[in-house]
C-alpha positions in Angstrom: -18.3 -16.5 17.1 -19.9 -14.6 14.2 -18.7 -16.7 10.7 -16.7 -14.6 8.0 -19.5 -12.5 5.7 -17.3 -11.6 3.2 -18.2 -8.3 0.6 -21.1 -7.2 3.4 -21.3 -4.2 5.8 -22.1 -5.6 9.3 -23.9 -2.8 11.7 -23.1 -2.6 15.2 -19.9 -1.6 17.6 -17.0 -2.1 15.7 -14.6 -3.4 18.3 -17.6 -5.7 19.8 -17.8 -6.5 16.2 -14.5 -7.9 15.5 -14.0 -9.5 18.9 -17.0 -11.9 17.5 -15.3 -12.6 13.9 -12.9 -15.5 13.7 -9.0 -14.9 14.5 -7.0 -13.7 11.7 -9.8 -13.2 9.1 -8.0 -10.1 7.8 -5.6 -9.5 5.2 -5.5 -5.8 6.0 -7.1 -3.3 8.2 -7.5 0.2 6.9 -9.3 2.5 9.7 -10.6 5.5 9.6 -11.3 6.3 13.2 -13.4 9.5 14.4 -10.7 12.3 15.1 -11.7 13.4 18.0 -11.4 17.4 16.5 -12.7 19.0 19.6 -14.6 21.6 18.1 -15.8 24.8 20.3 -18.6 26.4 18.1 -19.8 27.1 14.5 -17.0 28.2 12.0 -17.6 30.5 9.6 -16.1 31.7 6.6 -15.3 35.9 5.8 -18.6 36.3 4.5 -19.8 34.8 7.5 -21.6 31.8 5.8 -21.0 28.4 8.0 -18.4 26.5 7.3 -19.7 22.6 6.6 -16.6 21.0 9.6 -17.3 18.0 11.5 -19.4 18.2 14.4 -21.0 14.8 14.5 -21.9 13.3 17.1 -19.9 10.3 16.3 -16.7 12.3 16.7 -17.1 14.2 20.2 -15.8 12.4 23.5 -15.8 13.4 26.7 -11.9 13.8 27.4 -8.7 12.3 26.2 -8.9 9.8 28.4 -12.0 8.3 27.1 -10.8 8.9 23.5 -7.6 6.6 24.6 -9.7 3.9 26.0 -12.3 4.0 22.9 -8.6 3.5 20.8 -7.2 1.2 22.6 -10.2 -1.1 22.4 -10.9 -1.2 18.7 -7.1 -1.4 18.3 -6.6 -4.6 20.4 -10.0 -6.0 18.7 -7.8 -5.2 15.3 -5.2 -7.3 16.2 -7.4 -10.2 16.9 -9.2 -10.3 13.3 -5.5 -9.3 11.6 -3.5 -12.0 9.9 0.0 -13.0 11.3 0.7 -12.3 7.9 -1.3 -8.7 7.9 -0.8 -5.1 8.0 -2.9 -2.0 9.4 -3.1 1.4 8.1 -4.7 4.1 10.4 -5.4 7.2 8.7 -5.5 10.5 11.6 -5.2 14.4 11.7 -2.8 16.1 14.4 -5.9 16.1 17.3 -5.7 12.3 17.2 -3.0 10.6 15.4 -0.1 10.8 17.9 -2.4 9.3 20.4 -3.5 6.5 18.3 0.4 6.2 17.2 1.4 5.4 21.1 -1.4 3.0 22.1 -0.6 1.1 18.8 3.2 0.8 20.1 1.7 0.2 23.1 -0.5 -3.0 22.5 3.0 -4.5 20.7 2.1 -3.4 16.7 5.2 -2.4 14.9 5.6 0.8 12.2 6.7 0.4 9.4 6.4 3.6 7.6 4.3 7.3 8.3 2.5 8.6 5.4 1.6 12.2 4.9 -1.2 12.6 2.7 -0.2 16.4 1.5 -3.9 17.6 0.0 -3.7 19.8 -3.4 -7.0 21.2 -2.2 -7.3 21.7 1.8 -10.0 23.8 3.0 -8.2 27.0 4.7 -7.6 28.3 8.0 -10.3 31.3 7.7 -9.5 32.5 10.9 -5.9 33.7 9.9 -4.8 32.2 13.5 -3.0 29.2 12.2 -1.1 27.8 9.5 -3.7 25.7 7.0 -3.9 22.6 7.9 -2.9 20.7 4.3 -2.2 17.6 5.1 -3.5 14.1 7.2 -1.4 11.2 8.3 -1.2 7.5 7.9 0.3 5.3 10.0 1.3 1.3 8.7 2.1 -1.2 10.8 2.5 -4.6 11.0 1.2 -7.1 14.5 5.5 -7.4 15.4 8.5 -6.7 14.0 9.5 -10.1 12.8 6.5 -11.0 10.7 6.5 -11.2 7.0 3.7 -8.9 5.0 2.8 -8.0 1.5 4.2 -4.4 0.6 4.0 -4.2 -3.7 7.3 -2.5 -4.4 7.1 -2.5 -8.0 3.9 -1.7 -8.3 3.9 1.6 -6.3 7.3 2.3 -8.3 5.3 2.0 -11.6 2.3 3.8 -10.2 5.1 6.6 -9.7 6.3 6.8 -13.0 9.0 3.9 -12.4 10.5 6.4 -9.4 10.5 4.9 -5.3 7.2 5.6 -3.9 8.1 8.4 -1.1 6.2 8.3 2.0 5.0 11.8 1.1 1.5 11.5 -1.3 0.1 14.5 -3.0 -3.4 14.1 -3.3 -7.0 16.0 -3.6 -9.4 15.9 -1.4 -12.9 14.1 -2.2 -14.8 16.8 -4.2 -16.8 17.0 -7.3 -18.7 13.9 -8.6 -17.0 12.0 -6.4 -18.7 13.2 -2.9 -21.5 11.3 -2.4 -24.9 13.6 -1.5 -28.1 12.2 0.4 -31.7 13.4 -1.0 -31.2 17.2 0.1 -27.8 17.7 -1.9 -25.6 17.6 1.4 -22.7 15.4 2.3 -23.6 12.2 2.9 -20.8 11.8 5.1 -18.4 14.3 6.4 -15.0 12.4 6.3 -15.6 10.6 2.9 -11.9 10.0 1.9 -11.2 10.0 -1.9 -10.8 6.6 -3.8 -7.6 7.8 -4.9 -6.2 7.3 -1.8 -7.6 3.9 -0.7 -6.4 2.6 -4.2 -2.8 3.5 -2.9 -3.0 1.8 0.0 -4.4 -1.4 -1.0 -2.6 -2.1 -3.9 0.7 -1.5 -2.0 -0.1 -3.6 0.7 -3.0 -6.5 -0.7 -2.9 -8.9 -3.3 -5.9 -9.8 -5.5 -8.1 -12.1 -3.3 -7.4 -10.9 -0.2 -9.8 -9.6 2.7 -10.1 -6.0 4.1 -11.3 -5.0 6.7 -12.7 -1.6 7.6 -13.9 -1.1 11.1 -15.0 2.4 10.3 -16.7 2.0 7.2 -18.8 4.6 6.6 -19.7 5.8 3.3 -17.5 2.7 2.0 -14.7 4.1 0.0 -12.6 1.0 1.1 -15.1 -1.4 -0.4 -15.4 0.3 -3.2 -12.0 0.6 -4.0 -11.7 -3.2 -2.6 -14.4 -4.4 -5.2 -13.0 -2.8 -8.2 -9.2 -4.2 -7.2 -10.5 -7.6 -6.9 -10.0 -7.6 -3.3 -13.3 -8.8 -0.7 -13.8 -6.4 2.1 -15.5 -6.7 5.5 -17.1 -2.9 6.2 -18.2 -2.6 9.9 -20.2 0.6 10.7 -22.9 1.9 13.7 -24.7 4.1 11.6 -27.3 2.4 9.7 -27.8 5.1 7.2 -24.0 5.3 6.4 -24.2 1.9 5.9 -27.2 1.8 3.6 -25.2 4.7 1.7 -22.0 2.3 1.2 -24.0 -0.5 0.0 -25.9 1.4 -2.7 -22.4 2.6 -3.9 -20.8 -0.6 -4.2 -23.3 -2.6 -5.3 -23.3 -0.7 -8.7 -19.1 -1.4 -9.2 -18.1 -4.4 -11.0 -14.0 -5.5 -10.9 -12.3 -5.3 -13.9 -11.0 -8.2 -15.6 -8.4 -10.7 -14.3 -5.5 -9.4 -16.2 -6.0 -6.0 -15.9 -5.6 -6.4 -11.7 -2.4 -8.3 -12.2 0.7 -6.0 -10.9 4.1 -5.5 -11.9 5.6 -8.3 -8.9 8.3 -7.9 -6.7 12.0 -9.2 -8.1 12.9 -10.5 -5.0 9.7 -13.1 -5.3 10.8 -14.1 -8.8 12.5 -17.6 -9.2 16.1 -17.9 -8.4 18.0 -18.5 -12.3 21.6 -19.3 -12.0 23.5 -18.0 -14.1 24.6 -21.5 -15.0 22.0 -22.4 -16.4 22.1 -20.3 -19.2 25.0 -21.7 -19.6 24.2 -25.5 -20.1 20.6 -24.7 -22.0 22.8 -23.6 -24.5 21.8 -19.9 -24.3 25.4 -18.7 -23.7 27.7 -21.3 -24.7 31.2 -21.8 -23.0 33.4 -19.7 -24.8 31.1 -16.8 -25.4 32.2 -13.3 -25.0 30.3 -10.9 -22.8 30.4 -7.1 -23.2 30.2 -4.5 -20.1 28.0 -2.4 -20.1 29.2 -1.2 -24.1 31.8 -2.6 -26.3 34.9 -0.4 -24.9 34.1 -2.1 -21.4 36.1 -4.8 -20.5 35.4 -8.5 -21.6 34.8 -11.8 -20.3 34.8 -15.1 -21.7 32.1 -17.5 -19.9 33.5 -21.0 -18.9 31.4 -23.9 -19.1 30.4 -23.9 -14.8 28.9 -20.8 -15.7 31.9 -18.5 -14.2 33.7 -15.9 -16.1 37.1 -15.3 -17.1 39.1 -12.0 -17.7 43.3 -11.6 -17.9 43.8 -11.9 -13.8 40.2 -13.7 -12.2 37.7 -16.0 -12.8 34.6 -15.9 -10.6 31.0 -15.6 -10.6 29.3 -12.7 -13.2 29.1 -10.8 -10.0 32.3 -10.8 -8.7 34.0 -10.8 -11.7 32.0 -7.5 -12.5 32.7 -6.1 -9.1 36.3 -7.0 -10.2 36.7 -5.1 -13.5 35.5 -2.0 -11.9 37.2 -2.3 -9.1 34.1 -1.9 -7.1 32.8 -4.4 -4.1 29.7 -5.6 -5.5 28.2 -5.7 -8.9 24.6 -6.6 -10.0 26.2 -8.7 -13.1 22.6 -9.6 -14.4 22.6 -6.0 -15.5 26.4 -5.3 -16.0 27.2 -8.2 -18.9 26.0 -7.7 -22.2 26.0 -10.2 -25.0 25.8 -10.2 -28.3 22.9 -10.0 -30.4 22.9 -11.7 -34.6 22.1 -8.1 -35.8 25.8 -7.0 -33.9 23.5 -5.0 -31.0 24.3 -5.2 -27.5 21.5 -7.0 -25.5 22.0 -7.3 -21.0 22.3 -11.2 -20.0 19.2 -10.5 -17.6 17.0 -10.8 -21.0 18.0 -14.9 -20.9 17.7 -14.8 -17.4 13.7 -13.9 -17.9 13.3 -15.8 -20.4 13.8 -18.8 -18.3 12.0 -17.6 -15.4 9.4 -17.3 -18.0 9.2 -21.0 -18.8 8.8 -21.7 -14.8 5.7 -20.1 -14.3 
């Protein structure tokens, strides 16, 4: 069994590949699997100059039926070199990605979520016969439906301007300065995915440290993306000369430093604070009165067991918030307000962090 080569591209087969790698090496897979476009001809534009489409050799199979069993056996190599803990992304087009969806359902991996990667600049449909096609999927999944898995909630909502991510991303294609050109100013490879995207995908799904794995590496988008997150990467790829492309481009990308990879965490990993204990460190002392949500909200006096008291209850901030709006659940965190020695209003939640902030 090969040992882990962490931050290297290994050449060869990638499913014969990962069979020889040690079980659960991965963190995350993100694949990138030939398409299978099934191309009959040159296509060219209006003008009648060819248009530059994907005809490599790398991407033509014989039938459906040997595209099925070439997908089923780097997906079951995937699942051997994937963490219990793991998650896969598989990135398709419409000639491939409902097939690959299947056999991953098939071979017992479990969806989470479909992305559509809607692209600002798709090439068009010069033919007129068809409706452009503007847009590629990604499918994530996890090895079963029980397991635990990392998924950055907080972070994607602050990539997105502090809205929930949507499983719809709006993104260009790789263009520009970006696309990487061999000595003769063409492509140096013809699916070279932008950075943009990768840098989605990791950093809702990794966490600094961790190991991904590209069986499809190619011009090595996902290590350099995983280099400058602060994430290792394992790149696996046939073709020697995409694989001396990749490792030119990442060897010139450094990560940045340690506190600019940190991300905003999830809440629900944060330490548990009762709301008692405000009470006894002296932060709220019994007999203090609390606000909601503005000063002609109704009031509660805090008891010294850390419940609240209004005319007709006593309970817990939450239920007692519930209570005076006559709702059935309350986040009272965010609902109570104290306050401040300048006479402002200030949410409980701020004493809250304060003491998760001593725990760390």
């Amino acid at each position: 069994m090969t040992s882990v080569k962490l931050d290297q591209v290994l050449v060869g087969d990638c499913a014969e590949t990962m069979r020889r790698l040690p079980a659960g090496c991965a963190d995350l897979i993100f694949a990138d699997p030939p398409y299978n476009m099934q191309l009959k001809g040159e296509l060219h534009r209006p003008d009648q100059s060819k248009v530059d489409a994907v005809d490599d050799h790398w991407d033509q199979f014989d039938s459906f039926i040997a595209y099925d069993a070439f997908t089923r056996d780097w997906l079951a190599a995937a699942r051997h070199v994937l963490k219990d803990s793991g998650s896969l992304w598989v990135i398709g087009s419409y000639h491939n990605i409902f097939r690959v969806g299947a056999i991953l359902q098939d071979l017992g991996f479990w969806i989470l979520n479909d992305v559509v990667w809607r692209k600002t600049n798709p090439m068009p449909n010069f033919k007129g016969r068809r409706f452009t096609n503007a847009h590629e999927t990604l499918i994530w999944a996890t090895k079963n439906p029980d397991q635990k898995y990392t998924f950055n909630y907080e972070a994607m909502k602050a990539l997105n301007d502090d809205l929930q991510m949507r499983s719809d991303w709006t993104l260009p294609i790789c263009s520009g300065s970006e696309r990487l050109k061999d000595r003769d100013g063409r492509k140096a490879h013809s699916t070279q995915k932008p950075e943009a995207l990768l840098h989605r995908v990791l950093l809702s799904s990794t966490k600094e440290g961790d190991v991904v794995l590209d069986p499809f590496f190619g011009s090595g988008t996902t290590g350099a993306v995983a280099r400058r997150l602060g994430r290792h990467f394992i790149g696996i790829e046939r073709e020697e000369r995409y694989a001396a492309v990749a490792r030119a481009r990442i060897a010139d990308i450094r990560a940045a430093d340690a506190d600019a990879l940190k991300v905003t965490g999830s809440k629900r990993s944060e330490p548990r604070i009762p709301f008692g204990w405000v009470v006894e460190r002296g932060l709220l002392p019994p007999g203090t009165v609390l606000h909601g949500q503005g000063r002609k909200a109704p009031k509660a006096k805090v008891r010294a067991d850390g419940t609240l008291v209004v005319a007709d209850a006593t309970g817990s901030i939450h239920r007692i918030g519930a209570h005076v709006q006559g709702l059935d659940a309350c986040n009272g965190w965010t609902f109570w307000q104290f306050e401040l020695p300048d006479g402002d209003l200030a949410p409980i939640d701020v004493l809250r962090q304060r003491l998760r902030a001593e725990l760390v």
